[in-house]
N, C-alpha and C positions, 0 to 999 in steps of 0.2 A: 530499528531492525536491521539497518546495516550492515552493525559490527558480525551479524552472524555469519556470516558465507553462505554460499550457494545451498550447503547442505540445512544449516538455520532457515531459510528460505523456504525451504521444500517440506520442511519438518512444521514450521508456523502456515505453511500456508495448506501443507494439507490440512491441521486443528481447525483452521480459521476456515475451511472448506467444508469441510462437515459439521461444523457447529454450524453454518448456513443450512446445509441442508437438511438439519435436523429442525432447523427452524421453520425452515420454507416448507408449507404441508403439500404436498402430491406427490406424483412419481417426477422423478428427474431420469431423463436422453444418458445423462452418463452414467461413469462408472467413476471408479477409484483414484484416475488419472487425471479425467476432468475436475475432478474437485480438489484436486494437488492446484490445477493449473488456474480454477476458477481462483481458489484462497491466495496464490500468490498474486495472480495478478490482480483483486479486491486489494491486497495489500502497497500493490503500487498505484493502484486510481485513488485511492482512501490518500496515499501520501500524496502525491499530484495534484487532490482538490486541496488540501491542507496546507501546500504551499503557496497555492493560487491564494488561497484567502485567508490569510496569515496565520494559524493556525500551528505551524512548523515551521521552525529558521531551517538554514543551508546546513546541509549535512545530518538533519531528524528525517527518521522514518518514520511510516504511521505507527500507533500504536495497532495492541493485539485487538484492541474493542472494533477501531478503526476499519481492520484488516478484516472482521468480522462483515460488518455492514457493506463494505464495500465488496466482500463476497458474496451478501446477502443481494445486493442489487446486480452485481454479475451473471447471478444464477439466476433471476429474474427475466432477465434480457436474453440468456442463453435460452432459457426455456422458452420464450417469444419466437425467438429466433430457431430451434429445435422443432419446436410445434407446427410451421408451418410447413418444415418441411416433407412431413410425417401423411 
């Protein structure tokens, strides 16, 4: 996911943000922005674990499945974390 740039980035990781939230059942704290920002950044903890445990050589990003799941537990945490404050 690298090779995309900043705008690849924003574009995978809102898809991969709302494919979470379409997965995760209840109401979700955010909007349109958090789930831009949930899907990218699921996409660099997804790369991050996958380097840690070989998974990805130097210079692989996660994949889109990847960037998926790691948004899916994003959102999970956000909402932990959301909910208490409510």
């Amino acid at each position: 996911m690298e090779s995309y740039g900043i705008i690849g980035w924003i574009v995978i990781g809102g898809i991969a943000g709302a494919i979470a939230k379409m997965l995760m059942p209840g109401r979700d704290p955010g909007g349109c922005i958090i789930t831009i920002l949930l899907g990218v950044a699921g996409a660099l903890v997804a790369g991050w674990i996958g380097h840690a445990v070989g998974w990805y050589n130097t210079g692989e990003g996660a994949g889109f499945l990847a960037a998926i799941v790691g948004a899916f537990l994003l959102l999970g945490i956000y909402r932990i974390v959301a909910g208490r404050r409510a």
